[in-house]
Structures are given as C-alpha cells and as structure tokens.
C-alpha positions in Angstrom: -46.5 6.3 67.9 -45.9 2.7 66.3 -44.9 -0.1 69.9 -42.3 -1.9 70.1 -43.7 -4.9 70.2 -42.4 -8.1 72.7 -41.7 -11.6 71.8 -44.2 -12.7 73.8 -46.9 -10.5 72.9 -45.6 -10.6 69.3 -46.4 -14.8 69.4 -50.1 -13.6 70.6 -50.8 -11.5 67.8 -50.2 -14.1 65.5 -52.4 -16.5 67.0 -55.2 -13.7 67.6 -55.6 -13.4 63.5 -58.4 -10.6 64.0 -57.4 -8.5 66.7 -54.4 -6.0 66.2 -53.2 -3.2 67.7 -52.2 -0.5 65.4 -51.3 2.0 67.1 -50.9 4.0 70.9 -49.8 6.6 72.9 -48.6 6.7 76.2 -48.1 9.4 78.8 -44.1 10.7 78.1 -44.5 11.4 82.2 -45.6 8.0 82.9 -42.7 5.3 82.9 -44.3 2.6 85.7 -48.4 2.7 86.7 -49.8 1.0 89.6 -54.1 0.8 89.9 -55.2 0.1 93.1 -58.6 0.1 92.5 -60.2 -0.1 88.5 -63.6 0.8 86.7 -63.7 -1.0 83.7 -65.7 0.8 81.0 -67.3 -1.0 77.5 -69.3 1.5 76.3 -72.1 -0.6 73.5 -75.5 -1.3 73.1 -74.7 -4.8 73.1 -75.3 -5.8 76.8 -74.1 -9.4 76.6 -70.9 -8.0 75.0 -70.4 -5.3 77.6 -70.6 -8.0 80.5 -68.3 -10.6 78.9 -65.5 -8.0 77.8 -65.8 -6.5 81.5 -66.0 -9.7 83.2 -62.9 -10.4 81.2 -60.9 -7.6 82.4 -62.3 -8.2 85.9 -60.5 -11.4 86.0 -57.3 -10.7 84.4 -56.9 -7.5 86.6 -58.2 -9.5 90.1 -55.4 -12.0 88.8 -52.8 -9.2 89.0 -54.0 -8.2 92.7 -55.5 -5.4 91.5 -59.1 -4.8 93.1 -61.6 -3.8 89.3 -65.0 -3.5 89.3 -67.3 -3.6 85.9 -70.0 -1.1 84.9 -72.1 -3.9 84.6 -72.3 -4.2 88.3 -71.5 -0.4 89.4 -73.8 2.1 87.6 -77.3 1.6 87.8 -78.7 0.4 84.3 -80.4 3.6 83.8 -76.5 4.7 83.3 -76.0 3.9 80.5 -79.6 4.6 78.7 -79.6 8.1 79.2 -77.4 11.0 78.2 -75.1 12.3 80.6 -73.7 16.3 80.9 -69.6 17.2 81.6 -71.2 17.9 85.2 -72.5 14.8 85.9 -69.3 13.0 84.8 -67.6 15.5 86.7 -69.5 14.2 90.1 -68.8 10.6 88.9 -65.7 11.2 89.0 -66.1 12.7 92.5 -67.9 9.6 93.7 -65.7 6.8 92.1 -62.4 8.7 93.9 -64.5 8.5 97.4 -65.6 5.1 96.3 -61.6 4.3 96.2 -61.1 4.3 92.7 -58.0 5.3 91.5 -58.1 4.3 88.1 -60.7 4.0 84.9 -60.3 2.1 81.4 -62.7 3.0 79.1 -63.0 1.1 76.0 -65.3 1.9 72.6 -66.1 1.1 69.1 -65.0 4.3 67.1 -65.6 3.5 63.7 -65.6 0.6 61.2 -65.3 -0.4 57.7 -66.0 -2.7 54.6 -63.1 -4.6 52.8 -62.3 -6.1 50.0 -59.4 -8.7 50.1 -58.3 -9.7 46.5 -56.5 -13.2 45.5 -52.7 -12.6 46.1 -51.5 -16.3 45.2 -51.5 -17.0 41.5 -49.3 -20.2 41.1 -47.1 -20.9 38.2 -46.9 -17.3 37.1 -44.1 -14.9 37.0 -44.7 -11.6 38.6 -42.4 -9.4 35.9 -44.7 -12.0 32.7 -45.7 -8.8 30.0 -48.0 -10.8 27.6 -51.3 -10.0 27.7 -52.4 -13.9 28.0 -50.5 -14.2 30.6 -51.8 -11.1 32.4 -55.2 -12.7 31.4 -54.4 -16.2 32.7 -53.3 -14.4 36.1 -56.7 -13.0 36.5 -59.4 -14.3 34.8 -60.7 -15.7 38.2 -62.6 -12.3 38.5 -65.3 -13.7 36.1 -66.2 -17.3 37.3 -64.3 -18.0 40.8 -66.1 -16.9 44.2 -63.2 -16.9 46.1 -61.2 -14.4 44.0 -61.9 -11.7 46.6 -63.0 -11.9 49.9 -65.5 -9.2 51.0 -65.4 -8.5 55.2 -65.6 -5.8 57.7 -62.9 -4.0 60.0 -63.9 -2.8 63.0 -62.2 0.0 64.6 -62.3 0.1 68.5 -60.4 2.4 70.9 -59.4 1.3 74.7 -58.0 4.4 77.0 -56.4 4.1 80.8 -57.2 7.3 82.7 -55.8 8.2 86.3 -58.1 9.7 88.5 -55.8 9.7 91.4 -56.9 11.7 94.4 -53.3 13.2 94.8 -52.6 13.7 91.0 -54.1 15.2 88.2 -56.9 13.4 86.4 -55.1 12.7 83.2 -54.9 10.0 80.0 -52.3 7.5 80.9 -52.2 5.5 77.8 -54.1 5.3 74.7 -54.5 2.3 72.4 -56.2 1.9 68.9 -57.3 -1.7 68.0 -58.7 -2.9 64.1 -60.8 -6.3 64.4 -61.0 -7.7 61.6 -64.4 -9.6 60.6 -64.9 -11.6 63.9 -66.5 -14.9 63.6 -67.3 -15.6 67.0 -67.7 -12.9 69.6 -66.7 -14.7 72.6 -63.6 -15.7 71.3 -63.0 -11.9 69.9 -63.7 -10.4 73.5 -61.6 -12.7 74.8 -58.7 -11.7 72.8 -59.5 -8.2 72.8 -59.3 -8.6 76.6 -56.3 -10.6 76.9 -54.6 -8.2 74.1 -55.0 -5.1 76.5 -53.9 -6.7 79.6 -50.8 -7.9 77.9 -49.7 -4.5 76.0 -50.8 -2.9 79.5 -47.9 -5.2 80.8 -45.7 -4.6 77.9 -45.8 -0.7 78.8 -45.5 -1.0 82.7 -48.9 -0.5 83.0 -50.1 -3.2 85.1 -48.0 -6.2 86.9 -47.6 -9.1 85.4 -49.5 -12.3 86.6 -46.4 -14.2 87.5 -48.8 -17.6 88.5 -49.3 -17.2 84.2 -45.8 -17.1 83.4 -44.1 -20.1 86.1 -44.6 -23.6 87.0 -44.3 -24.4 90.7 -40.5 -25.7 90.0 -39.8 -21.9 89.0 -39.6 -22.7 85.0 -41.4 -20.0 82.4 -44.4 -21.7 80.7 
C-alpha cells in the first residue's frame, strides 16, 4: 500500500535525497499505538552502524516519553554471533514481556542493487527533433564525457514494529520498506534513516509526537 504522505514529512524527504520510503503496510486493526517500553533491533555486521542507528532511535523514542532500550546494550554480544532456533526467540520473547517490554522494531538490510543513472538534460534540443544529427548531437556524450551516466548503488532496507503485548496477540503492527540510495556518509544516512522512521511512525499514529520539536515556549510551530 503506497502512504499518504504529510506536508511535513513530505518537506523531509526532500531534504533526505537518499533515504525514501517506498512503500508499507500497516495493521487494518491498528488505528492509534502506544509503546510503553521498546527494543530497538539493527540487525548488521556493522557494529558501529548498529549502535549509532539504535542510539538514534533511543533518543527520538526517550524524547517521546517512551522508555527503549538498544540491542547494543540488552543481549549479550554473543547474541548476535551465533545462530538462534524459533524456540529460543520464542523464550526471548518470554523474557523481554517479563523484562516489561511491550513493544519491538526490528530493522534490516534485505537486499541491494547497482544503478545506472543516464544524462536526462540535453540543452538546446527538442525532444520530438527526427534527424539523425540531431539524435547524434543529443547523445554523443556516451563516447568522450564521464559524467554522461552516473554509476551507484541502492540499498534496500526493511524496518518492522511488532507488539508483543502481554494482553494481546504478538502480532506485526506496521511494516515499512526503505531504498537508500548510494550514501556518502553513513552518519548522516543513519541519522535520517532514524529520523525518517520516527516521523512516518508519527504520521501513522504510531508513536506521539515530540511536541518540545514542533513549539517554541510562546506556543508558535517551528
């Protein structure tokens, strides 16, 4: 299901070139979620990547009132180096519920791949021109210009919010699929990837909104 996307989130996916959400799905018996208590999940090899995204999430949950702790500082490192069966993440669950946990997002790199972006802009020419020099003179850039295509990478990630509620089912709240596109600098792309989530999470009633973010002490909107 394509989102309906907000002004205000719309203006942040514009300034976030290379994270985009592209699609999501949220529970049709779900209209308004409440976490008390959050694991955040990054499941990849990259350590350093892990913490920051987590620590990331920590902060814009905490900000909310919303108590989250990161995998980073919950499982024990040997966690996340060995393989796991369903009944040992059936006990997790078990343990996270008595450890008050109400709620866990889960987030993962599914997939990626290689692009080629080809010049779109070709000034002084008419798109409906039928001559062949013309079609020539349009293109010829493919044999001596670098920058007539741009080779980069997309990489495909997928973020989930599950409810393991002690009083409800254990069930997939919401769903999102994110492309990144070719990031240049990872702390900046966590970031955003972080900050992206939080606010399409608020978007679909998912979390509350950090009103501190949104008004000035004299009550105006930032």
């Amino acid at each position: 299901m394509k989102f309906p996307i907000g002004i205000g989130l719309f203006f942040f996916v514009l300034n976030c070139s290379n994270v985009e959400l592209v699609d999501y799905w949220k529970n049709p018996d779900i209209d308004i979620y409440s976490p008390k208590k959050v694991l955040l999940i990054g499941l990849t090899s990259n350590s350093e990547v892990r913490q920051q995204f987590e620590d990331q999430l920590q902060q814009e949950y905490e900000a909310r009132g919303v108590s989250a702790q990161t995998s980073f500082t919950y499982f024990k490192s040997s966690f996340t180096t060995e393989k796991k069966t369903e009944e040992e993440l059936n006990a997790l669950e078990d343990t996270l519920i008595q450890d008050g946990f109400d709620t866990i997002l889960f987030a993962k790199l599914i997939g990626s791949e290689d692009k080629i972006e080809y010049k779109k802009n070709y000034d002084g020419f008419d798109s409906k021109d039928k001559k062949f020099k013309e079609d020539f003179l349009k293109y010829q850039d493919a044999f001596y210009n670098p920058d007539y295509y741009n080779e980069y990478t997309i990489y495909h990630t997928e973020t989930s919010l599950y409810c393991i509620c002690p009083t409800h089912p254990r069930e997939l709240i919401w769903k999102g699929y994110f492309d990144i596109s070719d990031p240049e600098s990872i702390n900046e792309t966590v970031h955003d990837y972080a900050r992206l989530v939080i606010l399409i999470l608020e978007e679909q009633q998912l979390i509350s909104p950090d009103m501190e973010e949104y008004f000035h002490e004299d009550g105006a909107i930032q």
